[in-house]
VOPAGU-2260 file (C-alpha; in pm, 1 decimal, decimal comma):
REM VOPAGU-2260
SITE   aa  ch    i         X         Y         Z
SITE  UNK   A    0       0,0       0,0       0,0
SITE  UNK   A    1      91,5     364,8     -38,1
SITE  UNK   A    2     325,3     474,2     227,0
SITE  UNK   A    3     484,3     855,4     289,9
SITE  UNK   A    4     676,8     892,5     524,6
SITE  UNK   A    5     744,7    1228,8     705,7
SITE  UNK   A    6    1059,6    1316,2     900,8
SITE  UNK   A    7    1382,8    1588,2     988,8
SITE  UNK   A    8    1144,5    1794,3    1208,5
SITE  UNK   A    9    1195,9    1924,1    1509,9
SITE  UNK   A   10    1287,6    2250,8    1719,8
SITE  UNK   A   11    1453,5    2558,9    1604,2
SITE  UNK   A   12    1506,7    2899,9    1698,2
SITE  UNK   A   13    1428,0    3200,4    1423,9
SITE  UNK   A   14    1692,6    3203,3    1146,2
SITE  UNK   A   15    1774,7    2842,0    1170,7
SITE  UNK   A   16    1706,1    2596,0     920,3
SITE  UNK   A   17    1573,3    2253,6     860,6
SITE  UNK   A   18    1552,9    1962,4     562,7
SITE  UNK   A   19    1263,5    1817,6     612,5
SITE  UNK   A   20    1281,3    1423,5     406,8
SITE  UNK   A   21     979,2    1219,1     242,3
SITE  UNK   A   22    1015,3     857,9     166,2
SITE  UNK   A   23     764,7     726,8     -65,1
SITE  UNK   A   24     644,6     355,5    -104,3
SITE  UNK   A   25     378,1     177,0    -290,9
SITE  UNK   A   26     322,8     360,9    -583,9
SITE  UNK   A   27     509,5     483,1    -920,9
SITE  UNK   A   28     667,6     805,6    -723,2
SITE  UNK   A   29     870,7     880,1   -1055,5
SITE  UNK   A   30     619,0     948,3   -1263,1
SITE  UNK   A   31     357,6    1185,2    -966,3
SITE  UNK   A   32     384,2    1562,6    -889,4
SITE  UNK   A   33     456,0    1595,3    -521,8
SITE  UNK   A   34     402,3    1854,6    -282,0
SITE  UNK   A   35     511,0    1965,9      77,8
SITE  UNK   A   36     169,3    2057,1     251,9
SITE  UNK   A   37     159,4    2187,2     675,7
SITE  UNK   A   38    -107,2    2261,9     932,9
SITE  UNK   A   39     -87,4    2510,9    1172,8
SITE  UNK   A   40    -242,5    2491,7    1472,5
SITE  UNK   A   41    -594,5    2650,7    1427,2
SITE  UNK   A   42    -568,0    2654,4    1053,6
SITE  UNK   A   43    -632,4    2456,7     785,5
SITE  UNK   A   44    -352,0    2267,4     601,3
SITE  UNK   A   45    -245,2    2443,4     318,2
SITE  UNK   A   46       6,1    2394,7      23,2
SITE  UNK   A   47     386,2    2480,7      86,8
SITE  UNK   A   48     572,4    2387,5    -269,1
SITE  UNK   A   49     497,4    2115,3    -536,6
SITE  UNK   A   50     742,9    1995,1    -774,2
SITE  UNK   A   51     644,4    1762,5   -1137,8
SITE  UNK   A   52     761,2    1440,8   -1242,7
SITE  UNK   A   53    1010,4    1610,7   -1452,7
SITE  UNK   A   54    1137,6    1843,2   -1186,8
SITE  UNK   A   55    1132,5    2139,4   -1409,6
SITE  UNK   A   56     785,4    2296,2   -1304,0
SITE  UNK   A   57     861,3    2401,6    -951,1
SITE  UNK   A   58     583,1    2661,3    -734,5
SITE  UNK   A   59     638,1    2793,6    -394,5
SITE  UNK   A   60     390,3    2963,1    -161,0
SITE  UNK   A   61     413,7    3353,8    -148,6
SITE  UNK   A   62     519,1    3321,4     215,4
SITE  UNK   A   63     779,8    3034,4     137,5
SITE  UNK   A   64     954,1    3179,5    -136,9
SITE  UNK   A   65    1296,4    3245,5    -147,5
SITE  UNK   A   66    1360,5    3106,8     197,8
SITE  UNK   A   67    1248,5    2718,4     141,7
SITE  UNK   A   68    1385,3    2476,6    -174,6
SITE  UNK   A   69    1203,9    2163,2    -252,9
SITE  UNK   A   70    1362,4    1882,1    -466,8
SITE  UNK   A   71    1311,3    1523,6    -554,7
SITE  UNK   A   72    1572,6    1216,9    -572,1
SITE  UNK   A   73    1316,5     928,8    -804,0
SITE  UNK   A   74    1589,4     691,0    -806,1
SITE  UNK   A   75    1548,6     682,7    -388,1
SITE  UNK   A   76    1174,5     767,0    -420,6
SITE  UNK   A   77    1244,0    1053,4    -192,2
SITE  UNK   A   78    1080,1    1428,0    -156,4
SITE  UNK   A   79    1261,6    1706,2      10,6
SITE  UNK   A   80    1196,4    2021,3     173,1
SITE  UNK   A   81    1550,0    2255,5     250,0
SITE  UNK   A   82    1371,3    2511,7     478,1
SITE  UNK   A   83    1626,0    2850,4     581,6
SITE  UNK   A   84    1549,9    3156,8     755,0
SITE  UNK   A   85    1257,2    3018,8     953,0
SITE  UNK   A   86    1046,9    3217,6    1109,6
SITE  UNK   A   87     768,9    3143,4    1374,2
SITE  UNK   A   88     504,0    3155,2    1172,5
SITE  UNK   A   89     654,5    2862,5    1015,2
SITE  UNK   A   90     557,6    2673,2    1337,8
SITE  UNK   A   91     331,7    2359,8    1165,0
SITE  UNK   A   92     273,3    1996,8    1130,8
SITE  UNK   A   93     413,8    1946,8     759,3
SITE  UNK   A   94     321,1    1673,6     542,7
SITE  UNK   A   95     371,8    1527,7     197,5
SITE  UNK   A   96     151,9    1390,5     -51,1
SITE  UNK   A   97      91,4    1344,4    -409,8
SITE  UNK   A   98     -30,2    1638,2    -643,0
SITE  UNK   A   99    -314,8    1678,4    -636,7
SITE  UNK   A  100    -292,2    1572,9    -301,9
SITE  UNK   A  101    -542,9    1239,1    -215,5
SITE  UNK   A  102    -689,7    1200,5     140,2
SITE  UNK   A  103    -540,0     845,4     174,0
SITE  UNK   A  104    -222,4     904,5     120,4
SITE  UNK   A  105    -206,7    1169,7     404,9
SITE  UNK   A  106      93,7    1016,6     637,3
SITE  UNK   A  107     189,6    1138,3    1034,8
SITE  UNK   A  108     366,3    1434,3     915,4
SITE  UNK   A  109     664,5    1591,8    1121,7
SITE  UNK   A  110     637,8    1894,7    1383,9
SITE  UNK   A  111     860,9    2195,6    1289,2
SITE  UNK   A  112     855,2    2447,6    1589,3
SITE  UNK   A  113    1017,6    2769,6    1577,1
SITE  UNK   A  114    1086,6    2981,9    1864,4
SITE  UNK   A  115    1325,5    3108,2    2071,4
């Protein structure tokens, strides 16, 4: 069955960084857009960056950009997320998941927590 995977969370103070890592199981990763998704407390999850199959159609969120690179590694079946400059507002559960993202694929997802 479809597995993802979720980890490199954890605590940081403002200005740090983090890589979050995605391991994907159970389906043709190589050949699915993916996407870095996170859920604030209160909020509803929303979409962080996707990347395509062919790694050449890349989008960030508005608040995201510039600070947070996403890439893929097929041959591993891996997703990444190199997050710099975080800021509190970062604070979220993030997740991966396919894109368009489907509701049974949805794994634990990994705590990032920034504060000082």
């Amino acid at each position: 069955q479809v597995q993802l995977v979720e980890s490199g969370g954890g605590l940081v103070q403002p200005g740090g960084s983090l890589r979050l890592s995605c391991a994907a199981s159970g389906f043709t990763f190589e050949y699915y857009a993916m996407g870095w998704f996170r859920q604030a407390p209160g909020k509803e999850r929303e979409g962080v960056s996707c990347i395509d199959w062919t790694k050449r159609d890349i989008v960030y969120a508005d608040s995201v950009k510039g600070r947070f690179t996403i890439s893929r590694d097929s041959a591993q079946n891996m997703l990444s997320l190199q997050m710099n400059t975080l800021k509190p507002e970062d604070t979220a559960i993030y997740y991966c998941n396919t894109v368009p993202a489907r509701n049974e694929y949805w794994g634990q997802g990994t705590q990032v927590t920034v504060s000082s």
